[in-house]
VOPAGU-2260 file (C-alpha; in pm, 1 decimal, decimal comma):
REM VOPAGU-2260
SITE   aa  ch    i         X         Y         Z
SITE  UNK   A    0   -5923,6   -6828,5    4230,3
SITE  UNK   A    1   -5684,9   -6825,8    3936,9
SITE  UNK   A    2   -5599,5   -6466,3    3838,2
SITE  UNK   A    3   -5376,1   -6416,5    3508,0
SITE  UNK   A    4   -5125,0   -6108,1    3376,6
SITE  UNK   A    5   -5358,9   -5869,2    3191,6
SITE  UNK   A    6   -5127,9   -5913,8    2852,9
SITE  UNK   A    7   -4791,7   -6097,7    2754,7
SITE  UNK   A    8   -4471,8   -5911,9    2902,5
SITE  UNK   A    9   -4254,4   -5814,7    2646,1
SITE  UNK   A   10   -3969,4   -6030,2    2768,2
SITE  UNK   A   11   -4182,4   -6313,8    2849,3
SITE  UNK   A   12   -4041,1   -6636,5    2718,2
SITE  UNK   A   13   -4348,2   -6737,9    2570,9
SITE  UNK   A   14   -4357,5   -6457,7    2398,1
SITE  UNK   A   15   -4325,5   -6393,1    2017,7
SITE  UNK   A   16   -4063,2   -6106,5    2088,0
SITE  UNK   A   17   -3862,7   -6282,5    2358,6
SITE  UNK   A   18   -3490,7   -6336,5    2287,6
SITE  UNK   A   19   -3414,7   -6696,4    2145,8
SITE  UNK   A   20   -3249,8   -6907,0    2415,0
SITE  UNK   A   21   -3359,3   -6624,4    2690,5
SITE  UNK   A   22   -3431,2   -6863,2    2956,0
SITE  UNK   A   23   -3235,9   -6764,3    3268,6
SITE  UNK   A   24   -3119,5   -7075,2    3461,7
SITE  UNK   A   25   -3413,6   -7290,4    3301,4
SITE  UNK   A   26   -3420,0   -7516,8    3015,4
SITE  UNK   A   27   -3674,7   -7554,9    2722,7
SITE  UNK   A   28   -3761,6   -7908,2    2933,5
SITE  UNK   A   29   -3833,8   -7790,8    3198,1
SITE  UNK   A   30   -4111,8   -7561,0    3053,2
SITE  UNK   A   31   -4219,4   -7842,7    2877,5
SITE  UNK   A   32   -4236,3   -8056,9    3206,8
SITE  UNK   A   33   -4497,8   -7746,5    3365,2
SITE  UNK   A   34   -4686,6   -7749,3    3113,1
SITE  UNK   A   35   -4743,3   -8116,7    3048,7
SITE  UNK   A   36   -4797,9   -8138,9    3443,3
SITE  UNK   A   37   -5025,1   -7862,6    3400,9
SITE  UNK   A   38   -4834,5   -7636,2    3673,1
SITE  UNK   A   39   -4996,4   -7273,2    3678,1
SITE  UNK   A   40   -4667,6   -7145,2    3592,4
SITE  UNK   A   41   -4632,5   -6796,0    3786,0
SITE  UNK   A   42   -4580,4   -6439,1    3587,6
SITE  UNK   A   43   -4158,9   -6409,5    3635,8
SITE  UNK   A   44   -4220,1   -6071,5    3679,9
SITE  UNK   A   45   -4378,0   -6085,4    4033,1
SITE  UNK   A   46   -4146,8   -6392,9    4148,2
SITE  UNK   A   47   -3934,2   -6382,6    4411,1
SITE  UNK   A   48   -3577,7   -6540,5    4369,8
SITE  UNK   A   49   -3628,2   -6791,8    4638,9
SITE  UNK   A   50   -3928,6   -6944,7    4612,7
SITE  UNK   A   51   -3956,7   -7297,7    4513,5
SITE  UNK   A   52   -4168,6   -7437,1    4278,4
SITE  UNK   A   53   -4432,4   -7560,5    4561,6
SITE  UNK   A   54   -4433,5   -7182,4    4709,0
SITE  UNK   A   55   -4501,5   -7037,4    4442,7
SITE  UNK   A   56   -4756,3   -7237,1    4347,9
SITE  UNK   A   57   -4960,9   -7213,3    4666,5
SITE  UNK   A   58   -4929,9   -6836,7    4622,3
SITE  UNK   A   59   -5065,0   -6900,9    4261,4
SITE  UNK   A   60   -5360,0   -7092,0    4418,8
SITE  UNK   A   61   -5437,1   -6861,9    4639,0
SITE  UNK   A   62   -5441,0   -6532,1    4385,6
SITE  UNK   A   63   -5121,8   -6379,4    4515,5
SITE  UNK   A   64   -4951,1   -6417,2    4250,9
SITE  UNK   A   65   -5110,3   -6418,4    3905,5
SITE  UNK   A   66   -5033,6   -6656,6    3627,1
SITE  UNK   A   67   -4799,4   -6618,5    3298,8
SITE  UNK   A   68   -5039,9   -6487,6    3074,2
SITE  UNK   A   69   -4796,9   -6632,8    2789,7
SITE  UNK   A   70   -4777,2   -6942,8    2949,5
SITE  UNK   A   71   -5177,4   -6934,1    2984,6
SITE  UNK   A   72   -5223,4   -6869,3    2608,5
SITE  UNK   A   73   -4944,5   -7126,2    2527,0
SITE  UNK   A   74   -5107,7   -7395,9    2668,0
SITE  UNK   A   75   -5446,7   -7320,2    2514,6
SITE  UNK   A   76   -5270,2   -7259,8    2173,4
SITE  UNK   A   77   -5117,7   -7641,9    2219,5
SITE  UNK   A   78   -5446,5   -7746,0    2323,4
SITE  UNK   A   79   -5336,0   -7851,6    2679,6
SITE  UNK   A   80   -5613,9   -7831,8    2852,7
SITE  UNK   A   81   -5549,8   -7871,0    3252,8
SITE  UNK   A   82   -5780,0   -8167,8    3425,5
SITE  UNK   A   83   -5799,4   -7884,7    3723,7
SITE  UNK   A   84   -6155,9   -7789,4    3636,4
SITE  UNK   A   85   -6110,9   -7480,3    3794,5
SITE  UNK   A   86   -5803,6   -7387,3    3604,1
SITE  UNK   A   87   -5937,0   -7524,0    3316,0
SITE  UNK   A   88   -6229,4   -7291,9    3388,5
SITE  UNK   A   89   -5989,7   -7007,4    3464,3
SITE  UNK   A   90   -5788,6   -7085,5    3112,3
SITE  UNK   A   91   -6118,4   -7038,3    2899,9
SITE  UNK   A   92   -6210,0   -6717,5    2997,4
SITE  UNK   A   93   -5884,9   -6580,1    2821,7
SITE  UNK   A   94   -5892,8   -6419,6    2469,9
SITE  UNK   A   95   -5589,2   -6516,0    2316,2
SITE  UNK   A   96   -5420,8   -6255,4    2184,7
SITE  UNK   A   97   -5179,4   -6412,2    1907,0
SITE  UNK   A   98   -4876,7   -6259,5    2053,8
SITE  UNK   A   99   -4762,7   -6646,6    2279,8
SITE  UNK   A  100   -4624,9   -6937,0    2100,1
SITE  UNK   A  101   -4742,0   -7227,0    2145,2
SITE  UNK   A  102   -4568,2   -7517,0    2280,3
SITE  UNK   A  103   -4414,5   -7624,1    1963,3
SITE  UNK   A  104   -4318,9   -7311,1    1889,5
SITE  UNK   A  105   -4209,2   -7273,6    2149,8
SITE  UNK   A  106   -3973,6   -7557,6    2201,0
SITE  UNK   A  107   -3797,3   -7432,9    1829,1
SITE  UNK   A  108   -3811,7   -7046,2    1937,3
SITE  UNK   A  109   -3587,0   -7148,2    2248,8
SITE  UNK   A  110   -3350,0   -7439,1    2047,3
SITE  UNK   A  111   -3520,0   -7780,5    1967,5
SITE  UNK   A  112   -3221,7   -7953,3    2060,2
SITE  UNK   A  113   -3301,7   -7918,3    2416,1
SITE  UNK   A  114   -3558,9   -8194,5    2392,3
């Protein structure tokens, strides 16, 4: 059961108010590459440093850890709709809420050059 961040943190990168470039050790690919794989990116809020990708995900999966909200409405702004029914499911229960880019905007937000 997919659970997701009640609103966009203010700092969140897919946020409308995050800081250009703000990306910690990550590049505007590899967002990208989540989203197009359709990862359920985790809120970076409730992460813990050293987690991988595949840990984090499980605890995703299994509602410990909730999903980016900005990440959610991103990908339903880009109209990236996961083949995971049950995220899919998950995804369209959200009201979007105007304040997430979407991918696009995203990927100029954070420096188009990166692709």
């Amino acid at each position: 059961m997919y659970k997701f961040c009640e609103k966009i943190c203010h700092d969140c990168p897919f946020s409308k108010t995050s800081v250009p470039g703000a990306l910690a050790d990550y590049k505007v690919h590899d967002f990208v590459t989540l989203q197009n794989k359709e990862f359920p990116m985790p809120c970076h809020l409730h992460l813990e440093e050293d987690l991988t990708l595949e840990e984090a995900k499980l605890l995703v999966l299994n509602g410990t850890l909730p999903v980016c909200r900005g990440f959610a409405e991103s990908m339903l702004m880009s109209c990236k709709m996961p083949r995971d029914h049950e995220f899919a499911t998950a995804l369209q229960t959200l009201t979007i809420s105007g304040d997430a880019l979407n991918i696009f905007e995203f990927i100029k937000h954070h420096n188009e050059k990166e692709i």
